[in-house]
C-alpha positions as CSV (number, residue, x, y, z in Angstrom):
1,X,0.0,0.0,0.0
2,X,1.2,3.4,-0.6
3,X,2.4,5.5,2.3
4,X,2.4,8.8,3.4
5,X,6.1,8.8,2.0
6,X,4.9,7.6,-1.6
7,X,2.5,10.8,-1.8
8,X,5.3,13.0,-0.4
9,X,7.6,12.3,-3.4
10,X,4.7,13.2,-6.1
11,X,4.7,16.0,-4.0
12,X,8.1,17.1,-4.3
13,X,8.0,16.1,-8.2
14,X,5.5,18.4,-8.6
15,X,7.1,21.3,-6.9
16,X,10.4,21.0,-8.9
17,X,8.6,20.5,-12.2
18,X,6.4,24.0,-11.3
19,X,10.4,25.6,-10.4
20,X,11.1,24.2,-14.3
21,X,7.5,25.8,-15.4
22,X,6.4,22.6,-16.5
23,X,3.1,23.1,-15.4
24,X,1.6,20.0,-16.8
25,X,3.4,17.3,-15.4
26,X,3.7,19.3,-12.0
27,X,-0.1,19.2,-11.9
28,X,0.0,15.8,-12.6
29,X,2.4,14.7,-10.0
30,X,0.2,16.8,-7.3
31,X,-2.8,14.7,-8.4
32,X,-1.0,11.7,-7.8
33,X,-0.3,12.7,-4.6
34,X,-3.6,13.8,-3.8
35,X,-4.5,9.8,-5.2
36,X,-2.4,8.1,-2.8
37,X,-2.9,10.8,0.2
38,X,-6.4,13.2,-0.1
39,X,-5.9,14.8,3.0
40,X,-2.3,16.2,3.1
41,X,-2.2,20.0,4.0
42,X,1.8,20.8,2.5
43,X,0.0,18.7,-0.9
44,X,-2.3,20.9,-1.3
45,X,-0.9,24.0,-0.5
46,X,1.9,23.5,-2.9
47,X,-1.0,22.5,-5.5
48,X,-2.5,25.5,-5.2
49,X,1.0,27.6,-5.0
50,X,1.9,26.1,-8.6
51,X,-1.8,27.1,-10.2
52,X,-1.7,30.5,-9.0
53,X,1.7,30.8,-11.0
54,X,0.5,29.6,-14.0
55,X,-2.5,31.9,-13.7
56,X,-5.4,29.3,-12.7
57,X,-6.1,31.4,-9.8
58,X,-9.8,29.5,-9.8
59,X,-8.3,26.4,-9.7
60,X,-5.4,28.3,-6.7
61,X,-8.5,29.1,-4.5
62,X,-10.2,25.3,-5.1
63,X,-7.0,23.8,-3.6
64,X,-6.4,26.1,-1.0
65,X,-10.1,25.8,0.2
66,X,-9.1,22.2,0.3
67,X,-5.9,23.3,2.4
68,X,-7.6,25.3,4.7
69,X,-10.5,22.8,5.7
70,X,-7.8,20.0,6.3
71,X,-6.1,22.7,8.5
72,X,-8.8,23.1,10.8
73,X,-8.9,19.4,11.7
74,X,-6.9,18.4,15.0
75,X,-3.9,17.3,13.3
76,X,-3.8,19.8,10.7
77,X,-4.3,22.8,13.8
78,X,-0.6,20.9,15.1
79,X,0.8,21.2,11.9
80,X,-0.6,24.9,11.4
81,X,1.6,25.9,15.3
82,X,4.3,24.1,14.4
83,X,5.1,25.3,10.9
84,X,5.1,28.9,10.9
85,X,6.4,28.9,6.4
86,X,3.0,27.1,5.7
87,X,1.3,30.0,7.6
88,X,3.6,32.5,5.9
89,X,3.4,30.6,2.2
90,X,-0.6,30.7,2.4
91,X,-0.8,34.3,3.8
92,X,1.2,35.3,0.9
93,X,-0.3,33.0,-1.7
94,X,-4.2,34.9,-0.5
95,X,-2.9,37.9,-1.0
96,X,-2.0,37.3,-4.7
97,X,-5.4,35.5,-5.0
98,X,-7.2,37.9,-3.7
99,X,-4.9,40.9,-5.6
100,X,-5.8,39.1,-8.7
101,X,-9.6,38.8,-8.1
């Protein structure tokens, strides 16, 4: 069975492929991830990070609606004090959003 590690590495694929602008096969590898793991917050953050640069900004807010309603459960509220750059990536990513909207 897949684990949490397997989803991790899509993950990562996806955010060096969005670094290399290849937009397709970044979005790709996030929805592999999201496949093998639905509910990881750093997934779908990331996700949602990589559309906003390519200009889906629709698709940006989707993902980090997603993001923020996986954040609110008990684990995600743990990641959320312990991480302060997922706090700071998402402030920063809403502000574009909503800059662009």
């Amino acid at each position: 069975t897949p684990s949490k590690e397997d989803a991790r590495c899509y993950t990562y694929l996806g955010i060096a492929l969005s670094k290399l602008e290849d937009y397709d096969n970044s979005f790709a590898a996030y929805d592999k991830s999201i496949e093998l793991l639905k509910l990881d917050p750093i997934t779908r953050l990331n996700y949602a990070i990589s559309l906003a640069k390519n200009g889906e900004d629709d698709r940006a807010k989707e993902q980090l609606k997603v993001y923020d309603s996986i954040i609110e459960t008990n684990e995600g509220k743990q990641m959320k004090e312990d991480d302060g750059e997922l706090n700071e990536q998402r402030e920063m990513l809403r502000s574009v959003l909503v800059a662009n909207s």
